[in-house]
C-alpha positions in Angstrom: 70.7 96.1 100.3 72.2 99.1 102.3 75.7 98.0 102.4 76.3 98.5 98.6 75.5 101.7 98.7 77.4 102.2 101.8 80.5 100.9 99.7 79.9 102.4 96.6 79.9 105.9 99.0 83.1 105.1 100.8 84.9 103.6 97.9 84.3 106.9 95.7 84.9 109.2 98.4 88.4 111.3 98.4 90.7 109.7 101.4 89.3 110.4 104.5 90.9 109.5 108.1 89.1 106.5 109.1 87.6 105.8 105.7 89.3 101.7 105.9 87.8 101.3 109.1 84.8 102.5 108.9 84.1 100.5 105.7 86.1 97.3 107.3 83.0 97.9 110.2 80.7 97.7 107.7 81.7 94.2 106.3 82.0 92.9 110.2 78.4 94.6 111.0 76.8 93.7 107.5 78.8 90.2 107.6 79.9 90.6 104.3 81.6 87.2 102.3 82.2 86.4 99.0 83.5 88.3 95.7 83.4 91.8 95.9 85.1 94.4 93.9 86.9 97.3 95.7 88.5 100.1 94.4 92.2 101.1 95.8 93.3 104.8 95.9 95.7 104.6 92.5 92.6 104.1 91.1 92.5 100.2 90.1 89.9 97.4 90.8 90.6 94.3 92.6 87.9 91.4 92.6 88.6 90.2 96.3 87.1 87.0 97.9 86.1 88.2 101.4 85.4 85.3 103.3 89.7 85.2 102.9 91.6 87.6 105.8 94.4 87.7 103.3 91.6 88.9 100.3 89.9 91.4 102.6 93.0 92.8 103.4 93.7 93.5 99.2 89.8 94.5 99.1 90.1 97.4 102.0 93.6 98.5 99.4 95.7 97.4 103.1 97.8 94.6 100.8 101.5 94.9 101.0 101.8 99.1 101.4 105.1 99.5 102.3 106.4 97.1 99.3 104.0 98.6 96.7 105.9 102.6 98.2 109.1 101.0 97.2 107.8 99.7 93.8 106.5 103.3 93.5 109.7 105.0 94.2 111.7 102.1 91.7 108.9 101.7 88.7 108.3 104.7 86.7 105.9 103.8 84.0 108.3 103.0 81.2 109.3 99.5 80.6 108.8 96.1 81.6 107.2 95.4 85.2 107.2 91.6 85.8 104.6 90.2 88.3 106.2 86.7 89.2 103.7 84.7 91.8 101.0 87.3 90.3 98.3 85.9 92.6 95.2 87.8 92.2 97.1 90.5 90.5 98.0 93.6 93.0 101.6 94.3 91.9 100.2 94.0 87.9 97.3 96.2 88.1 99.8 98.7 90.5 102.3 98.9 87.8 99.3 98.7 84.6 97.9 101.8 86.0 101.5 103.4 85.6 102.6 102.2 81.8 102.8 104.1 78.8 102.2 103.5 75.5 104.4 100.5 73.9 105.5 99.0 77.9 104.3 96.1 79.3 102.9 94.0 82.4 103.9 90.4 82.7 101.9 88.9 85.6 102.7 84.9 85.8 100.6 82.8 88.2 101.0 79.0 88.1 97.7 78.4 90.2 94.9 77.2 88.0 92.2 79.4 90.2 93.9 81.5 91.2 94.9 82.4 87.8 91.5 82.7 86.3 90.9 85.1 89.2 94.0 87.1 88.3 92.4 87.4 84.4 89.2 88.7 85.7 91.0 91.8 87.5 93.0 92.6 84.8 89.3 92.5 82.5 87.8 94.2 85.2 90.3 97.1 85.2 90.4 97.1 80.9 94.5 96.5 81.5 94.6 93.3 78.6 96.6 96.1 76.1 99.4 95.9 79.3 99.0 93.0 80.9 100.2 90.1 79.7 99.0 87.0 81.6 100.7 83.5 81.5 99.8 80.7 83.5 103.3 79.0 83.7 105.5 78.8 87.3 108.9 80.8 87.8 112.3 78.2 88.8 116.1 78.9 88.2 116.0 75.0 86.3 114.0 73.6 83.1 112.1 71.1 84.1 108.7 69.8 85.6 107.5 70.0 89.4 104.3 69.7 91.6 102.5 72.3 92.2 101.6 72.2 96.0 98.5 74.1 97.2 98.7 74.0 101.0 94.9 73.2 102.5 95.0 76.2 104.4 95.5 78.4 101.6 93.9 79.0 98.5 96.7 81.9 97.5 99.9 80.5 98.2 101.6 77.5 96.4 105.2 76.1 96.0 106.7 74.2 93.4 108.2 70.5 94.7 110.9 69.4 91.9 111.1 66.0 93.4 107.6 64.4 92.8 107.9 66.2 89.5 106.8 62.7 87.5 104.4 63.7 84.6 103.8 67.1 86.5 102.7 70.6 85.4 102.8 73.2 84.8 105.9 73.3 82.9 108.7 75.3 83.9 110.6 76.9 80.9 113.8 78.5 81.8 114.3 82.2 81.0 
C-alpha cells in the first residue's frame, strides 16, 4: 500500500541525485514484480514487467541512455522515425514525444506478446495519431522464417530463414 505512493512521489518529482536508486531500493525492499507503469524524464509512460532485469531497467528510465543521446542529437521531431525490433516500445514513444504535426512513428515488432505489450504503451501514452504499429518482422529478402523466442527471454527473438516451411510472420521486402 505504501510503495505506490512512494512511486507516484518519486516518479513526479523534478530529477533529483539519487532519485533511481532510491526508488530501485524501494522495489528490492517492497519486493515489487509484475506490470508497472513508470514514467521516464522526457515525459513518456512505459508499462514495464518487473519481475524482468531487462524491464526494470526500462521502468527505472536506465534503458539504452547513451543510444537514446545519439537519437536525440540525430532526430529532430520532423519526419519519419522507424522503430525496427520495437520491443516494448522505448525508441517509439522517445521519438512520439518529439513529432510534429503530419510526422510519423513506425514501431514494427514481430513478437506476438511482446507486440500486444508494445500497443498498450503507445495507448497508455495517447501516441496512436503518431505511432503506427505493425506486427510484421524486418529481413533484407521476401520470404517466410521462424520466429525463434529463446527460453531465456521473453524480449529478444530472431528470425531462422531455414525452417521457414509454412512459417510467419511474413516478411515483406521494403
Amino acid at each position: 500500500m505504501i510503495f505506490p505512493l512512494l512511486e507516484s512521489l518519486l516518479f513526479r518529482l523534478p530529477f533529483i541525485p539519487g532519485r533511481i536508486r532510491i526508488l530501485s531500493k524501494f522495489l528490492d525492499v517492497f519486493k515489487v514484480h509484475g506490470l508497472r507503469t513508470g514514467r521516464w524524464s522526457e515525459g513518456f509512460r512505459m508499462e514495464c514487467d518487473l519481475s524482468f532485469n531487462f524491464e526494470r531497467a526500462m521502468y527505472l528510465g536506465l534503458y539504452d541512455l547513451e543510444e537514446l543521446a545519439v537519437v536525440q542529437k540525430l532526430f529532430k521531431g520532423s519526419g519519419t522515425f522507424m522503430d525496427c525490433g520495437a520491443n516494448l516500445g522505448v525508441y517509439s514513444m522517445f521519438a512520439a514525444n518529439k513529432v510534429r504535426q503530419n510526422d510519423c512513428v513506425i514501431g514494427i515488432e514481430p513478437n506476438p506478446s511482446i507486440f500486444k505489450r508494445f500497443v498498450r504503451n503507445v495507448k497508455i501514452n495517447r501516441f496512436e495519431s503518431f505511432v503506427q504499429t505493425h506486427q510484421s518482422a524486418i529481413s533484407s529478402e521476401p520470404g517466410s522464417a521462424i520466429l525463434e523466442i529463446p527460453a531465456y527471454t521473453h524480449t529478444m527473438a530472431s528470425l531462422n530463414h531455414e525452417a521457414a516451411a509454412n512459417a510467419s510472420p511474413d516478411i515483406e521486402k521494403l
